[in-house]
C-alpha positions in Angstrom: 0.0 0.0 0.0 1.3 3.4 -0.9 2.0 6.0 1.7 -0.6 8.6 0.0 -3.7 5.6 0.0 -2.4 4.7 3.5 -2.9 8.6 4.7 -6.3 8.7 3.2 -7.1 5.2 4.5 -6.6 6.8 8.3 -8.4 10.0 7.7 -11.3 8.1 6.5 -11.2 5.8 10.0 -10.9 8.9 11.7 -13.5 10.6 10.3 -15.7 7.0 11.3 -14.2 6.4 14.4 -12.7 9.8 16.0 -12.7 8.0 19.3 -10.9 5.5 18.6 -7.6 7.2 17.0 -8.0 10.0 20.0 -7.8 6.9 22.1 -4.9 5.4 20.7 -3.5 9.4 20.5 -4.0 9.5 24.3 -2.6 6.4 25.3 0.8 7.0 23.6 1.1 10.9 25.0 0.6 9.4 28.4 3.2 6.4 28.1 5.8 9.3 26.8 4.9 11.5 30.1 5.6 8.6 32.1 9.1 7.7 30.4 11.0 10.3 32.8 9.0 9.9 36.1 9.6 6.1 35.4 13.1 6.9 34.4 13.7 9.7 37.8 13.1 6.3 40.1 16.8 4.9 40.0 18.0 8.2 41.6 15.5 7.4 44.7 16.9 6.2 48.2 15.7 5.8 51.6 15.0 9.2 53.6 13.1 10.7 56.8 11.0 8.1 58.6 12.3 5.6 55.6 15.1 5.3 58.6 12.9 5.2 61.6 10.4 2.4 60.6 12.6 0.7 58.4 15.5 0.8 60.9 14.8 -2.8 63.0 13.3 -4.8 59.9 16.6 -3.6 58.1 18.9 -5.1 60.8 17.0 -8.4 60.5 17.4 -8.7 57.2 21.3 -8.3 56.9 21.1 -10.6 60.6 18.8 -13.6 59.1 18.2 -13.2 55.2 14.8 -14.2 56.4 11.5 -13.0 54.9 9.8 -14.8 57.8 12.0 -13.2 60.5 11.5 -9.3 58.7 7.7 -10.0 59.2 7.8 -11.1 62.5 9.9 -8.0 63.5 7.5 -5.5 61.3 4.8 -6.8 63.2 6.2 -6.0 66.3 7.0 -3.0 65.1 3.5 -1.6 64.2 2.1 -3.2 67.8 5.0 -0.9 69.4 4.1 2.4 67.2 0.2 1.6 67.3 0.4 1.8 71.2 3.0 4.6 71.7 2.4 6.4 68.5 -0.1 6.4 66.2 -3.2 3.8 65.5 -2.5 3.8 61.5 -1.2 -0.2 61.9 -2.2 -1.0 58.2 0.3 1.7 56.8 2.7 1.8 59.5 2.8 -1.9 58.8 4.0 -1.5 55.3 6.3 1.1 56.2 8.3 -1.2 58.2 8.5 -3.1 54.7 10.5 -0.4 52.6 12.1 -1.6 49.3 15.2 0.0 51.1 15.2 -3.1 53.9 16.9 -5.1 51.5 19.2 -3.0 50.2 19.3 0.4 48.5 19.1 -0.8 45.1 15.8 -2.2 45.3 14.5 1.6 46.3 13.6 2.3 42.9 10.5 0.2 43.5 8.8 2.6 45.2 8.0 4.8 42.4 6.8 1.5 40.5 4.7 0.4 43.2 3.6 3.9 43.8 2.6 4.7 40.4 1.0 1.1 39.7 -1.8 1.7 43.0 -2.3 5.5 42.2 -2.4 4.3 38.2 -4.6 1.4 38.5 -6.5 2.2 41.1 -7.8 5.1 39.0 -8.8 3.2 35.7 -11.1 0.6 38.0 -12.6 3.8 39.3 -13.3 5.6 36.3 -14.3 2.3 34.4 -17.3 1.9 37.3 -18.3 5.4 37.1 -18.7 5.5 33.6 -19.8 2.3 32.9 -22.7 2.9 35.5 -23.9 6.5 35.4 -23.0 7.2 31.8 -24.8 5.4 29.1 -22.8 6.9 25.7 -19.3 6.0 27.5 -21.0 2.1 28.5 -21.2 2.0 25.4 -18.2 2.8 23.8 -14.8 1.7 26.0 -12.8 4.1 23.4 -15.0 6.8 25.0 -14.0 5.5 28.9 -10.0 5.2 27.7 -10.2 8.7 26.6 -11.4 9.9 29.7 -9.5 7.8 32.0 -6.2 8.4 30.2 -6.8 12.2 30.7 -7.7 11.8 34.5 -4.5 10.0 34.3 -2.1 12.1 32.4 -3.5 15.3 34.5 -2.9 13.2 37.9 0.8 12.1 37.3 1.7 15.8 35.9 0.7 18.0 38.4 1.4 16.7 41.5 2.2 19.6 44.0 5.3 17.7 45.2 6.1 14.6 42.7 8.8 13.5 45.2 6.5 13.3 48.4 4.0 11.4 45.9 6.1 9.3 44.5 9.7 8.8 45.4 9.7 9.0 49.3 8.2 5.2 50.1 7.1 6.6 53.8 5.0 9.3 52.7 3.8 8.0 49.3 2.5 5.0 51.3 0.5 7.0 54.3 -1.6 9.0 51.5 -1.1 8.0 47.6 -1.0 4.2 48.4 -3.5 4.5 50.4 -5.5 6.6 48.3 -5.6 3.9 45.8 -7.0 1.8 48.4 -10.0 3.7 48.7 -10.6 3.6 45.4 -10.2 -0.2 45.2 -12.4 -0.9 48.1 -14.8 1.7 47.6 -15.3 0.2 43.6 -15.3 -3.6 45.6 -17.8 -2.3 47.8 -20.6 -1.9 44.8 -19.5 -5.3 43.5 -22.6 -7.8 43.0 -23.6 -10.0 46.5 -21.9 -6.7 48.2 -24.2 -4.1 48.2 -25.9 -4.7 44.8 -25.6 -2.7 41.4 -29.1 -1.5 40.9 -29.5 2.4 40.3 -31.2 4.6 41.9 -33.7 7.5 40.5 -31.3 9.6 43.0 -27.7 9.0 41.7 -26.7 9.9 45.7 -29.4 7.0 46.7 -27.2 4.0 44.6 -24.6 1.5 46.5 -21.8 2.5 45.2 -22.0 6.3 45.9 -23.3 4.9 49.5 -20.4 3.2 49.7 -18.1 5.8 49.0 -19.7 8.0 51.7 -19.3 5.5 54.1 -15.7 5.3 54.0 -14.7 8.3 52.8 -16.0 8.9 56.4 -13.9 6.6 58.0 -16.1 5.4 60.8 -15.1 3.6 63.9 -15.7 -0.1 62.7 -18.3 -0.6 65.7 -20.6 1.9 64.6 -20.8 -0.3 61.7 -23.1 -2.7 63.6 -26.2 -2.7 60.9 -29.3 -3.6 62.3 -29.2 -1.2 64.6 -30.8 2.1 63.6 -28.6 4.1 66.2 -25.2 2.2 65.2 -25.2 2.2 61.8 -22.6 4.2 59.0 -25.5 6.9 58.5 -27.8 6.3 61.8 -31.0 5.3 59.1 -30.1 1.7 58.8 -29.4 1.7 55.2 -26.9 -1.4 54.6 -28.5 -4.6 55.2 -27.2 -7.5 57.5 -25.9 -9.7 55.1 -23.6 -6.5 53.9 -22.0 -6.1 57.2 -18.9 -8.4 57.0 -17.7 -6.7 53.7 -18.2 -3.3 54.5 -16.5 -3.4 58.5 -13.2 -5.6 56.5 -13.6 -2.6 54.0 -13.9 0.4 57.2 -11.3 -1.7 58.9 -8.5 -1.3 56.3 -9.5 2.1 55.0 -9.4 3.8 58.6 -6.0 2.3 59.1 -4.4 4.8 56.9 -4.5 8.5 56.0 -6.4 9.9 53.1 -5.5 13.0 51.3 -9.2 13.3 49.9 
């Protein structure tokens, strides 16, 4: 095929399927924007409170060489902090696990893992949204990848501090990782034989906005008790009983972290 009938054969898809070559457009500006923040991770390395929760799983490691002995010690570690500290024992927990335990050279993992929570966490959220509330985007997943590749593109690139949010393990982790956890659990929440997927004539009334409410709010996981019209998330009783295991697991880990939302 000649170059000139191969040009013309493109602007005639375009001009059929716009979405589709914006999409494809899209996807390619936002794998170039994330060559260089991929690229910055090998100059990372441990700093701040990398040292201070890191320090005794670190000496464990170079002691033992023994994945089971670094988690018995981080354990111990988040009982220690949670009852002298602070109570955020899911995150401080990880925090003890720093790529920079086993050596310096793994701390470029950070910005991978980092990136690959904020990242995916983001496309499951946008793909419920639209999927559910949108009916032209359902439709079309070229429509959804244009959308979610902006959200992306916009997220990674204007961070107020890209170092905090991505290359410092200890801070990344307390708020961007567990940012992307919200987002996970609060898309897991709405999942069929959870809360259910039916829609509301009040987009506020459906399950998943519900359950994003609910632990946005981050709720003491006893005030969770549903049945009871004075204990439950919103004091009206609104969850049924056989949602109640799901949604304290989900309160349990969300609360355990810090959520810059």
């Amino acid at each position: 095929m000649r170059k000139g009938e191969l040009g013309v054969q493109i602007l005639k898809q375009w001009k059929t399927e716009p979405e589709k070559w914006l999409f494809r457009i899209l996807l390619v500006v936002f794998i170039a924007s994330m060559v260089p923040v991929l690229y910055l991770s090998r100059y990372g390395f441990p700093n701040c409170d990398d040292f201070t929760y890191g320090l005794e799983t670190h000496r464990v490691w170079n002691a033992t060489h023994s994945f089971g002995e670094v988690l018995k010690t981080a354990l111990a570690v988040t009982k220690e902090t949670w009852q002298l500290w602070q109570g955020t024992w899911f995150s401080i927990f990880l925090m003890t696990l720093t790529p920079g335990v086993f050596g310096e050279k793994w701390y470029f993992l950070t910005t991978l893992l980092m990136a690959g929570m904020l990242g995916g966490s983001i496309c499951v959220l946008m793909h419920t949204v639209f999927f559910r509330y949108i009916s032209r985007a359902k439709e079309n997943r070229y429509l959804r990848g244009i959308c979610t590749l902006t959200v992306l593109f916009l997220t990674f690139q204007t961070f107020v501090s890209p170092v905090l949010a991505l290359y410092w393990y200890n801070g990344s982790l307390h708020y961007v990782f567990m940012e992307a956890v919200l987002f996970f659990c609060s898309v897991c929440a709405a999942l069929p034989g959870n809360i259910g997927t039916e829609i509301k004539e009040n987009p506020l009334d459906d399950p998943f906005c519900r359950s994003v409410r609910t632990v946005r709010r981050g709720e003491p996981v006893d005030r969770l008790t549903v049945g009871d019209p004075d204990r439950t998330a919103d004091g009206m009783g609104v969850f049924p009983e056989k949602e109640k295991p799901f949604l304290v697991f989900v309160s349990a880990c969300l609360q355990s972290g810090r959520f810059c939302v």
